[in-house]
C-alpha positions in Angstrom: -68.4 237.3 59.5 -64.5 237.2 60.3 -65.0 239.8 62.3 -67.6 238.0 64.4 -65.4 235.0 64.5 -62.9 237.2 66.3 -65.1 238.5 68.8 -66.0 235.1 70.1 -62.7 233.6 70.1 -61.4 236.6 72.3 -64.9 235.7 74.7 -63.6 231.9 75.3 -60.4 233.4 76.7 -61.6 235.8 79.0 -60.5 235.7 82.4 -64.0 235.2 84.5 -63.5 231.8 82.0 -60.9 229.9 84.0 -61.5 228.1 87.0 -58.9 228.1 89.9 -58.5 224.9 91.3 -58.2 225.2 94.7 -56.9 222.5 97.2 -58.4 222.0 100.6 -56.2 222.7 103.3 -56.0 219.8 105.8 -56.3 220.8 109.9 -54.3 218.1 111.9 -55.5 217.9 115.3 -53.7 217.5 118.3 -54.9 214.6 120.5 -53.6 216.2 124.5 -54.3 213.0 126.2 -51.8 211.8 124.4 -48.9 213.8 125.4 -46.1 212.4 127.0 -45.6 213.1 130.9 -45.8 211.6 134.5 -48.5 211.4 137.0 -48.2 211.9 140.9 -48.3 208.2 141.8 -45.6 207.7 139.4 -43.4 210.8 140.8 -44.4 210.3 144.4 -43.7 206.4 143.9 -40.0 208.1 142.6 -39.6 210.0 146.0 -40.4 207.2 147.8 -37.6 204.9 146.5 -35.2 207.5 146.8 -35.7 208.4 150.3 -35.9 204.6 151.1 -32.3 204.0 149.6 -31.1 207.3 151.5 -31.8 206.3 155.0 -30.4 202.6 154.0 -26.8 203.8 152.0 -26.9 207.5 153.9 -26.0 206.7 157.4 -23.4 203.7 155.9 -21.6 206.5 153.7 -21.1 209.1 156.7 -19.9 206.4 158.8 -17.5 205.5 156.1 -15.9 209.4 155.7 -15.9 209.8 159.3 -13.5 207.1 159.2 -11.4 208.6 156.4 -11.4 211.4 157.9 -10.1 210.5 161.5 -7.6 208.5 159.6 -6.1 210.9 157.6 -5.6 213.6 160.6 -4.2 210.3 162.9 -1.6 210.0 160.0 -0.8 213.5 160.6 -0.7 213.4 164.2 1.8 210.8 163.9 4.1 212.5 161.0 4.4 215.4 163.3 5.7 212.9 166.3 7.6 211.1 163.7 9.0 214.7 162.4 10.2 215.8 166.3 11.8 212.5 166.7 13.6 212.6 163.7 14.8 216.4 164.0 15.9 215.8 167.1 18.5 213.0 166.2 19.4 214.5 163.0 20.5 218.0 164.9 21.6 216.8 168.5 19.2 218.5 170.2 16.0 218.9 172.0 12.7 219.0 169.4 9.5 219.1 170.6 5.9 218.7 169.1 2.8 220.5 170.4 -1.1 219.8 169.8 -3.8 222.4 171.1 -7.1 223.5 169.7 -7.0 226.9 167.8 -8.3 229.4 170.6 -9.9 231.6 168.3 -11.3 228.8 166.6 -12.0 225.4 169.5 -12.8 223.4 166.2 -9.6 223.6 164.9 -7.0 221.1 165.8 -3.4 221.9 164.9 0.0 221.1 166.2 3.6 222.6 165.8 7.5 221.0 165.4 10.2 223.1 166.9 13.2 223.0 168.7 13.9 224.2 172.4 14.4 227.8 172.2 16.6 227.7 174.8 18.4 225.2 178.0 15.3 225.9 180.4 12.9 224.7 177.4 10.7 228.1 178.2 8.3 228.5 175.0 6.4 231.1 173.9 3.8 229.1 172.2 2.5 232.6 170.3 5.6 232.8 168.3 5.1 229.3 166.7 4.6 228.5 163.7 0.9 226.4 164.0 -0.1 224.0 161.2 -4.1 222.8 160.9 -4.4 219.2 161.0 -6.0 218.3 158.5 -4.6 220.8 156.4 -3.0 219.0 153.8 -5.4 216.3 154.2 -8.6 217.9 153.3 -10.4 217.9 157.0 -12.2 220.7 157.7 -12.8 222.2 161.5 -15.4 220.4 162.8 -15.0 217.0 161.4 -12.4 215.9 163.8 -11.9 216.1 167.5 -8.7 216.7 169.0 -7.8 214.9 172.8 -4.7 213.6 174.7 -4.7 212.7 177.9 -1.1 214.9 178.6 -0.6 217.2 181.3 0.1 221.1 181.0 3.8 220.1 181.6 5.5 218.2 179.2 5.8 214.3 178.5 3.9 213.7 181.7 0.6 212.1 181.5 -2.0 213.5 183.7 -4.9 211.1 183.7 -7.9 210.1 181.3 -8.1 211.0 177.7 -9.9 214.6 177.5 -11.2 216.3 174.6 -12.5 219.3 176.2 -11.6 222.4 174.2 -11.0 224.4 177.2 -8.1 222.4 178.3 -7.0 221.9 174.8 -6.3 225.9 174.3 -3.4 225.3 176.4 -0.8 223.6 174.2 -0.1 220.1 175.5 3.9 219.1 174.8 6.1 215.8 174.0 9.7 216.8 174.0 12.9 214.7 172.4 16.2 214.7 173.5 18.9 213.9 171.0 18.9 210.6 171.3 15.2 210.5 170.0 14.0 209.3 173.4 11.5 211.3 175.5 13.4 213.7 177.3 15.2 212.1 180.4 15.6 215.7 182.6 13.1 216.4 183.6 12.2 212.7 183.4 8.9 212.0 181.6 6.0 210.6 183.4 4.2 207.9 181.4 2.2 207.0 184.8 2.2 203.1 186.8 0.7 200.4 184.8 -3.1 199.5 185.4 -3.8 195.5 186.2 -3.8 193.3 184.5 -1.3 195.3 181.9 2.2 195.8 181.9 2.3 198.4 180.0 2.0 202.0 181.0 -0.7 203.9 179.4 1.5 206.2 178.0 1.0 209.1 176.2 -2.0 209.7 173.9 -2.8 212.0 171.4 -6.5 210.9 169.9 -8.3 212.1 166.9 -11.8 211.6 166.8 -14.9 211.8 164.7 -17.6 213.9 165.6 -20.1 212.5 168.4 -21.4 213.4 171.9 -20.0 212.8 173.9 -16.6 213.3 172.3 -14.9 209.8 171.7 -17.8 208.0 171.7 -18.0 206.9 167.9 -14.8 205.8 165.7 -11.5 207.0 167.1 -7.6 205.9 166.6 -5.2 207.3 168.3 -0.9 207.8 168.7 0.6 205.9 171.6 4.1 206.3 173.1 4.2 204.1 176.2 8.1 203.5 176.5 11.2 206.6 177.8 13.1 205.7 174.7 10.3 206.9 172.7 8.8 204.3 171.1 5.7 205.1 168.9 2.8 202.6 168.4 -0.4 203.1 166.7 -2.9 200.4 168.6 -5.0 197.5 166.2 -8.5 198.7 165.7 -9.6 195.7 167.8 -7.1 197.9 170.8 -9.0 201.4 170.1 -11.3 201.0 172.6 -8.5 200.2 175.6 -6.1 201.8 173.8 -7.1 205.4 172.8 -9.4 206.4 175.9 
């Protein structure tokens, strides 16, 4: 009887007894139409606005770095004038400044400050040392243009205001004796007044920004309309008149 006692109790413990509980395993579902995203109304709506607010700020903002622009290179047009003048007091002799275009390069404005080589004032315009400018301003070729309205001889004024490149390859000269006025031998010619002005036109070097033709948008310009050298840069309300 014990023994059959045993038998039974080792049955109730048999493995095939037990019952695993087992836990359902829950599926979550993805719902796509209600990812997160734009349509094309909304991105075309997007392009719209932006290319509304470009053609409204865009043409406002070129006009406004063209102006910076032709700024800058005027102040360097007149720092090189300035720099002539002011070598030729400070070392008793003839100085000279000289603005061409670059002839490998007709975009390129650039000047040079130097001192007569010699009594005859012969130059060999290779041998100078040429500066871009708008080299330490930033201006690239091509964003300013470059005229005068000087003569191939220098400090003598040869008529209108050009900005023709091919003229501009030949380097166009303002010379200072040591008094820092324009040089009196041979005497400079600053041309007769036009009516109703007093004033001489003078000599002009303009800068420029890009347009066709050339001069026709914002401009300023370096004026010096007197023989003792006097240096004037005209009002913006005098650009017009003054730098053309």
């Amino acid at each position: 009887m014990a023994q059959l006692k045993a038998q039974l109790n080792l049955d109730s413990f048999h493995p095939s007894s037990t019952k695993e509980k087992k836990h359902p395993i829950k599926h979550h579902r993805t719902n796509s139409s209600s990812s997160s995203g734009f349509t094309l109304v909304e991105v075309l709506v997007v392009v719209i606005i932006i290319g509304v607010l470009s053609a409204i700020v865009g043409p406002g903002w070129v006009a406004f770095v063209n102006r910076q622009r032709v700024n800058k290179a005027n102040d360097a047009v007149l720092g090189a004038i300035q720099e002539a003048q002011r070598k030729a007091k400070s070392t008793k002799r003839n100085y000279s400044v000289s603005f061409r275009v670059n002839p490998d390069n007709t975009q390129e404005a650039q000047f040079a400050v130097y001192g007569d080589p010699n009594p005859t004032g012969t130059v060999d315009f290779t041998q100078l040392r040429w500066q871009s400018l708008g080299g330490n301003t930033g201006v690239k070729p091509g964003e300013i243009f470059l005229g005068t309205n000087l003569a191939d001889t220098r400090n003598t004024v040869g008529g209108a205001v050009s900005f023709a490149p091919a003229s501009l390859t030949t380097p166009k000269t303002i010379t200072f004796e040591h008094t820092g006025a324009l040089l009196s031998n041979p005497p400079a010619n600053l041309v007769t007044p036009v009516a109703p002005s007093t004033d001489p036109p003078g000599i002009r070097i303009v800068v420029a920004a890009p347009s066709n033709p050339p001069g026709a948008s914002y401009k300023r310009c370096v004026v010096i309309r007197t023989l003792i050298g006097g240096i004037q840069i005209p009002r913006l309300d005098q650009v017009n008149d003054a730098c053309s």
